[in-house]
C-alpha positions as CSV (number, residue, x, y, z in Angstrom):
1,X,-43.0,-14.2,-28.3
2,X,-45.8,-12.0,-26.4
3,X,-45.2,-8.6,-25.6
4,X,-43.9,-8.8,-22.1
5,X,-41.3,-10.9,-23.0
6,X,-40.2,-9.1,-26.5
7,X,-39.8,-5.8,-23.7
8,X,-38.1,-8.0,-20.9
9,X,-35.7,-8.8,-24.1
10,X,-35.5,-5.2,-25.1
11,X,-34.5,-3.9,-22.1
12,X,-31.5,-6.5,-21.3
13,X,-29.9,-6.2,-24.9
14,X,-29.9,-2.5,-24.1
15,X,-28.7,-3.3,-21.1
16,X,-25.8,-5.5,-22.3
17,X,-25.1,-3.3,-25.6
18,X,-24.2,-0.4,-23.4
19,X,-21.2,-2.3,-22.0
20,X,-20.0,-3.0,-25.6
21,X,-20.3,0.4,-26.7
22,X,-18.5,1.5,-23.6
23,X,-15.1,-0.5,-24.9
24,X,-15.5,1.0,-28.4
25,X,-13.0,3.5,-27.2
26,X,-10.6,0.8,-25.4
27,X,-10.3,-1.4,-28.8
28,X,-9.7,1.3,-31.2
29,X,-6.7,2.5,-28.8
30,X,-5.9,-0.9,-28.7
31,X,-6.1,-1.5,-32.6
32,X,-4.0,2.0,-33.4
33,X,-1.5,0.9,-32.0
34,X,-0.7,-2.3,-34.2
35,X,-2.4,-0.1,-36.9
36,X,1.1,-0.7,-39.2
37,X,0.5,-4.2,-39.3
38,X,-3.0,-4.3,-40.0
39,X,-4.3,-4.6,-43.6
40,X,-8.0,-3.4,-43.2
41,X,-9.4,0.0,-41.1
42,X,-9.3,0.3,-38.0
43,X,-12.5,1.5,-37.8
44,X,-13.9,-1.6,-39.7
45,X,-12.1,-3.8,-37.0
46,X,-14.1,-2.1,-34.4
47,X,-17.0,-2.5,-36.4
48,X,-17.2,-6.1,-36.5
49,X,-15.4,-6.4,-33.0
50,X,-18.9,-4.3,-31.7
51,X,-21.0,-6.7,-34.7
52,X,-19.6,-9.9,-33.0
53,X,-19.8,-8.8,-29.4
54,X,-23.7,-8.2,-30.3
55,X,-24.3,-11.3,-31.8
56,X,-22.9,-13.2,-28.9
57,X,-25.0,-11.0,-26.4
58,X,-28.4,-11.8,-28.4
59,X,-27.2,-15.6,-28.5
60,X,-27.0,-15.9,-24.2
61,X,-29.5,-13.7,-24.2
62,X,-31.9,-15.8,-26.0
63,X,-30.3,-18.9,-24.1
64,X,-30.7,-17.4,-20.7
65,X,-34.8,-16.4,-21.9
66,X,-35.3,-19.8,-22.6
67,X,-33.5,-21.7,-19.4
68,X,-33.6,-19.6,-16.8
69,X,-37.5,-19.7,-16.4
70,X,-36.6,-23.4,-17.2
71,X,-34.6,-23.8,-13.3
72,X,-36.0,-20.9,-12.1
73,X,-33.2,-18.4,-12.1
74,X,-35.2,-14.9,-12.8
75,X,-33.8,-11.0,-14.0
76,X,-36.9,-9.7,-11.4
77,X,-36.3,-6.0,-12.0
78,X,-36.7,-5.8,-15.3
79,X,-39.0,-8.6,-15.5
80,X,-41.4,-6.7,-13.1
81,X,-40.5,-3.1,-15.0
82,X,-41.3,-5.3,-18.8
83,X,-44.9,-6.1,-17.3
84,X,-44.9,-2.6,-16.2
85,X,-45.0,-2.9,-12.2
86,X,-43.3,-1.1,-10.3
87,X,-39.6,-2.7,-9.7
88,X,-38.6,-0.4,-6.6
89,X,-39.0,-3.2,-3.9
90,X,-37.8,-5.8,-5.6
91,X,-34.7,-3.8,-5.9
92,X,-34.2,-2.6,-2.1
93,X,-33.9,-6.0,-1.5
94,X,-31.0,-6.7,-3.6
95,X,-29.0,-3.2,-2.6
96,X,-27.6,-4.9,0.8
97,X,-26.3,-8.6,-0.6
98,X,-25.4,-6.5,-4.2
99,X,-23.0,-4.2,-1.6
100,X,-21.4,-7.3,0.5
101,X,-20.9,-9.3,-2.4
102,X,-19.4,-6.6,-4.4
103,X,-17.1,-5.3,-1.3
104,X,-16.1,-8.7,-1.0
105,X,-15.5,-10.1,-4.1
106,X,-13.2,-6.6,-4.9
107,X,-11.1,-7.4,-1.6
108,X,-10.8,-11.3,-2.7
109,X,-9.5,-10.4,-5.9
110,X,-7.2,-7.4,-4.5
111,X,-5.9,-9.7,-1.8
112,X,-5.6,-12.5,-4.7
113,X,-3.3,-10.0,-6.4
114,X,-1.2,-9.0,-3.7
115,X,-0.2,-12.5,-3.2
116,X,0.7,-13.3,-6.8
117,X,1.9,-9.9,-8.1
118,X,5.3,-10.9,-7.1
119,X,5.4,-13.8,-9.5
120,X,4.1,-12.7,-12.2
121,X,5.7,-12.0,-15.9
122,X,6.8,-8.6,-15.2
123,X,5.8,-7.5,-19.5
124,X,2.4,-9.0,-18.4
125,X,2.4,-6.5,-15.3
126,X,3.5,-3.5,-17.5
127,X,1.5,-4.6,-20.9
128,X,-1.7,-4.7,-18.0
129,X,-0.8,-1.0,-16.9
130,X,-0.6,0.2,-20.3
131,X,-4.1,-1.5,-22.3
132,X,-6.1,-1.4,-19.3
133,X,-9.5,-0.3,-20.4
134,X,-11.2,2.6,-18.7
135,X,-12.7,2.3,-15.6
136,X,-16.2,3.0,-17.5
137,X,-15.3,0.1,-19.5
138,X,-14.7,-2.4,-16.6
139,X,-18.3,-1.1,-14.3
140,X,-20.5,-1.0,-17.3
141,X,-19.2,-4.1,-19.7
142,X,-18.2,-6.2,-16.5
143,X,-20.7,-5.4,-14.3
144,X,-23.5,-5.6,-16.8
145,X,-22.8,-7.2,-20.1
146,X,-20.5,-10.2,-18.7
147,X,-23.2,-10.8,-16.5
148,X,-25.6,-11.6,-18.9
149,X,-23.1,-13.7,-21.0
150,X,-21.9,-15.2,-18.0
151,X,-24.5,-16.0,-15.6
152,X,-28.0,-15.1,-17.8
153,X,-26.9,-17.4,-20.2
154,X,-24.3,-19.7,-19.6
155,X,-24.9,-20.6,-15.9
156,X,-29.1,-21.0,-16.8
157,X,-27.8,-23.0,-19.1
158,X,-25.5,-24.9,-17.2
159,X,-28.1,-25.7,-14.7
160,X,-30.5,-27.0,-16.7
161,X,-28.1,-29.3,-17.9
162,X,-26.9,-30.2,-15.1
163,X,-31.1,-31.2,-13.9
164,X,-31.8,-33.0,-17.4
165,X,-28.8,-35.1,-16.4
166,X,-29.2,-36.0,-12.7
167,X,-33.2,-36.4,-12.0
168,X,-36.5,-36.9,-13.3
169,X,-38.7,-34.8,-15.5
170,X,-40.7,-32.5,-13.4
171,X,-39.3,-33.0,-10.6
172,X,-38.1,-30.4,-7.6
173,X,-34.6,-28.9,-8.7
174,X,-31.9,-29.5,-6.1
175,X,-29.4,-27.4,-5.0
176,X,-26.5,-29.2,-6.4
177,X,-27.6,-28.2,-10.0
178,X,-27.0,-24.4,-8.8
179,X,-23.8,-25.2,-7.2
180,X,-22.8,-27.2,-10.6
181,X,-23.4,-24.1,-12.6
182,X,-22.0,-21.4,-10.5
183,X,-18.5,-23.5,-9.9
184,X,-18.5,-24.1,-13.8
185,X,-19.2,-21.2,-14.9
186,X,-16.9,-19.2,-12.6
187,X,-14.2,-21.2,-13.9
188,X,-15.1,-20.9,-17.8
189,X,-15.5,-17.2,-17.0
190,X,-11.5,-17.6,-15.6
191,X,-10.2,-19.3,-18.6
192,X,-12.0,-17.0,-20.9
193,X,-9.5,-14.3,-19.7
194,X,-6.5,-16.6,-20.5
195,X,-6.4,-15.3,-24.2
196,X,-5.9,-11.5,-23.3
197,X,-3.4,-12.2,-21.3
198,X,-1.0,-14.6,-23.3
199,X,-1.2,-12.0,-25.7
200,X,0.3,-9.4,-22.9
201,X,2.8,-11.5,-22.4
202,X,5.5,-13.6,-23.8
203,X,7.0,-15.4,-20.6
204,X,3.2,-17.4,-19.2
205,X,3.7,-19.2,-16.4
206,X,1.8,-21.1,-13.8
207,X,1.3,-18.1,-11.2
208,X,0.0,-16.0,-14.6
209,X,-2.6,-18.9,-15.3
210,X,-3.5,-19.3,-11.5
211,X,-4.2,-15.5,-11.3
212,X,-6.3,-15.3,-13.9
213,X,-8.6,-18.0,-13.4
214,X,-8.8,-18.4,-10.4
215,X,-9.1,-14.3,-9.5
216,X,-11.7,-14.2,-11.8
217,X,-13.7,-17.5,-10.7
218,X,-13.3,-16.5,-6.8
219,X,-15.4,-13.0,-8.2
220,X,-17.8,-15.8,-10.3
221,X,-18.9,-17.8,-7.3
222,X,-20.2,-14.9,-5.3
223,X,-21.8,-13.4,-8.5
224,X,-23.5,-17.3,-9.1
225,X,-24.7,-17.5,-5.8
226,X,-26.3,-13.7,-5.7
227,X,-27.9,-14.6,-9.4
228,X,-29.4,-17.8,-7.7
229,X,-30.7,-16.0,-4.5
230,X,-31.5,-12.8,-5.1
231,X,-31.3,-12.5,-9.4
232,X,-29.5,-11.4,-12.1
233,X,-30.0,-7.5,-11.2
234,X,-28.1,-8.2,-7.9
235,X,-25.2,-10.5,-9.4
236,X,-24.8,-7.3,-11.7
237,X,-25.1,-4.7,-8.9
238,X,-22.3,-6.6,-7.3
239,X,-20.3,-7.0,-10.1
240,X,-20.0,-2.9,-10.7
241,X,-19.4,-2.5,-6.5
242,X,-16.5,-5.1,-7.4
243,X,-14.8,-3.5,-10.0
244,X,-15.2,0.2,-7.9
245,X,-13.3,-1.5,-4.8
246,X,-10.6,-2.5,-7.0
247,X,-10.3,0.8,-8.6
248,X,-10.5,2.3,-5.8
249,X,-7.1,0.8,-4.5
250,X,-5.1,1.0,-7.7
């Protein structure tokens, strides 16, 4: 690994690790309050809750490194800032599509909401009101560290998957390959929520598993595309505009 790449790598774990500290707060308020029933410290829970989150970030980390040049899909900010250029103008041009996307995804998902709310488990509803994480928690560890779990490393992944399986060796990547990856890792991104909330609730139902995937997938696509377009940098700008609409209207 040469230097550039060792600070590209740098720079995105701190990135990413931010988000996870930024929850540290959320899971220990979380863990206190089922503290009766646990057998070990909380503080040892959190411990290996922040251990494991880290280990998964250095895995699609290392994944996204490796197949993202692969088909590619680029983090041009920080690459330019690893090699030590100066990133400014690669950045304007992300400010304007980071903004639309994010503004629209938070309305889709708002709107998405508004439609569903009324069918919802209402334990689910009050469970969500009382364990929802900080607003910190949801900018900084959505808009950054999902981002590289989700799209640095599981949709560069996807992709070149997707290219191995479809054409030749060498040969020019299509758009369909994007598409593949953004649809399919939108939706993994939705189902990956489903855990959290079974556990908030003991009546699931088909509006709760609806709103869950699917409100987070609709978000997924428009972060995929920016990723593809405009970088990884953007599809995380977006991401934190996304979560400030939402909380905005809340």
């Amino acid at each position: 690994m040469d230097v550039k790449t060792w600070r590209f790598n740098k720079l995105l774990f701190s990135f990413g690790f931010l988000g996870i500290i930024s929850i540290i707060p959320f899971i220990s308020k979380l863990l206190e309050t089922h503290s009766i029933q646990l057998a070990i410290p909380v503080f040892l829970l959190v411990l290996l809750t922040v251990i494991q989150s880290s280990l998964m970030l250095v895995l699609m980390m290392f994944i996204g490194s490796i197949f993202s040049s692969k088909v590619g899909l680029h983090a041009p900010v920080i690459a330019a800032y690893a090699e030590g250029q100066k990133p400014y103008s690669i950045l304007k041009s992300q400010v304007i599509p980071a903004v639309i996307g994010g503004v629209l995804g938070g309305l889709f998902v708002l709107g998405f909401m508004v439609v569903l709310v009324g069918y919802l488990p209402e334990d689910f509803i009050r469970a969500g009101e009382k364990f929802t994480p900080p607003w910190y928690s949801k900018v900084i560890y959505g808009g950054i560290t999902e981002e590289i779990l989700i799209r640095w490393g599981l949709m560069s992944f996807l992709t070149w998957c997707c290219y191995r399986l479809t054409q030749a060796k060498n040969s020019v990547i299509q758009s369909h390959n994007y598409l593949f990856a953004i649809v399919l890792s939108a939706f993994l991104f939705g189902v990956g929520h489903l855990p959290v909330a079974f556990a908030l609730s003991s009546e699931v139902n088909l509006a709760l598993v609806v709103y869950i995937i699917f409100g987070n997938a609709g978000f997924g696509l428009i972060a995929g595309y920016l990723y593809w377009k405009r970088g990884l940098e953007c599809a995380i700008g977006a991401h934190m505009i996304a979560h400030l609409v939402i909380l905005s209207f809340l």
